[in-house]
N, C-alpha and C positions, 0 to 999 in steps of 0.2 A: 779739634774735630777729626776723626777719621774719615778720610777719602772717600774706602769703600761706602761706609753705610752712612757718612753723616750725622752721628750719631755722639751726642757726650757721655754718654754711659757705655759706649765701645770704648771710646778713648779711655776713661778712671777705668775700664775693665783691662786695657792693655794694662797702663799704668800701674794698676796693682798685680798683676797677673808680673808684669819686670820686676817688681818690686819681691814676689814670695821668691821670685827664681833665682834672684841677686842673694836674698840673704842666704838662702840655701846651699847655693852656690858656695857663700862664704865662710858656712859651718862647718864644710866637706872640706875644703883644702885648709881648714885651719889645724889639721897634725902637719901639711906640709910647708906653711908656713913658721909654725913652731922648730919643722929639722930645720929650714933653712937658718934661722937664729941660730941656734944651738951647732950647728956647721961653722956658719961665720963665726964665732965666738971661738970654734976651736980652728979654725982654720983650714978648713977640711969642706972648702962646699962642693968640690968636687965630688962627694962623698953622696950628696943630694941625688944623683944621676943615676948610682946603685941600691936606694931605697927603695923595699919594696911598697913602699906605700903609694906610689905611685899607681900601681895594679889595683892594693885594695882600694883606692879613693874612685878609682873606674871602674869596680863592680857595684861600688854604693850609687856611682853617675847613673850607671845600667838601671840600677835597680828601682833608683825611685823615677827614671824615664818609665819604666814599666807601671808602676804604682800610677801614673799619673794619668797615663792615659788609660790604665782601667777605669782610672775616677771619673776620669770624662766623659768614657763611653759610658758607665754607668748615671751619670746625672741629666746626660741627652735620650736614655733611652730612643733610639732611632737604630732598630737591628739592621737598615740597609748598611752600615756602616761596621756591621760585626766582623764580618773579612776583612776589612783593610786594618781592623784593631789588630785582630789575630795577628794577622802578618807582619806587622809590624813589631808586635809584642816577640814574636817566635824570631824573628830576625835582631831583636836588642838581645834575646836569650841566647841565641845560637852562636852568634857572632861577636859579643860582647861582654853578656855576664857571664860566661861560663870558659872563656878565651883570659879574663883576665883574673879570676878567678884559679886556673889552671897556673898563670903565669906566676901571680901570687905564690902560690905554692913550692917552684918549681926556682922562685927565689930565694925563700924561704930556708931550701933545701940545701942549696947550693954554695958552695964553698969559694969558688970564683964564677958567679955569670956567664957566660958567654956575652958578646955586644950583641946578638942578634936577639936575646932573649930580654934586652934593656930596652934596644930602640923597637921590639914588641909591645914593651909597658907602655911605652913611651906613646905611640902609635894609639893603643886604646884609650889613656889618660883622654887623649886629644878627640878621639873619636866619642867616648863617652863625657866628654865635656857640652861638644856641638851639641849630641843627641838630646843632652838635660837641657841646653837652653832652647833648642827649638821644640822639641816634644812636652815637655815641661811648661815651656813661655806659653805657648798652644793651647796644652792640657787644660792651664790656671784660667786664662783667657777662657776657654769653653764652659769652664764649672763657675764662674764668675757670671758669665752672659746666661746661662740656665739658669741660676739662683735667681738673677736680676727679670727675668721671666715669670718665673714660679712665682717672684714676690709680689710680681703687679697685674699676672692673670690670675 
């Protein structure tokens, strides 16, 4: 049971709400599980740290943080809560998908990296990681607890 509300359809509502964010989770870094095989195999994982894939797996992090909680706000319908969406959506774009995205590119391009522009990947991976599991775990949990509403009023 959960604390706040008491509730067993909160709790299966977290639980599956962990459960879409984990696999998703796990379909987004599976190119970067695949380099690190293909590293180790050739002896090269050091090799892992100058991918750009890194970037691109933190604009997909971004992107579906975005997606999700448009979902949400759209399934709660409740416009007091349209500003903190905004802002929030405009600060994962601002700051995230468009930052690593940029970065992406800017690797892409480049012939030797700078370190500063790696431990920047580095930096969004991690930042667009938290953002998909708490915005994301959140989102699922809200569009879950709405459905479970909708179905029984």
């Amino acid at each position: 049971m959960n604390k706040r509300n008491n509730t067993p359809s909160s709790d299966k509502h977290y639980r599956n709400a962990l459960a879409v964010v984990m696999s998703e989770i796990l379909f987004n870094v599976l190119p970067l599980i695949i380099l690190t095989i293909v590293f180790a195999y050739q002896n090269k994982t050091y090799s892992l740290f100058y991918a750009s894939e890194w970037s691109l797996t933190a604009a997909i992090f971004f992107g579906q943080a975005i997606t999700k909680i448009v979902s949400a706000f759209i399934s709660t319908r409740v416009p007091s809560h349209a500003q903190r969406v905004v802002a929030t959506v405009t600060i994962l774009i601002v700051l995230g998908l468009v930052p690593a995205l940029v970065v992406f590119v800017l690797l892409l391009i480049s012939t030797e990296p700078p370190i500063g522009l790696l431990l920047t990947q580095m930096i969004l991976f991690v930042a667009s990681f938290l953002s998909f599991i708490f915005i994301g775990g959140a989102s699922e949990w809200i569009i879950a607890e709405r459905h479970e509403k909708t179905k029984s009023g």
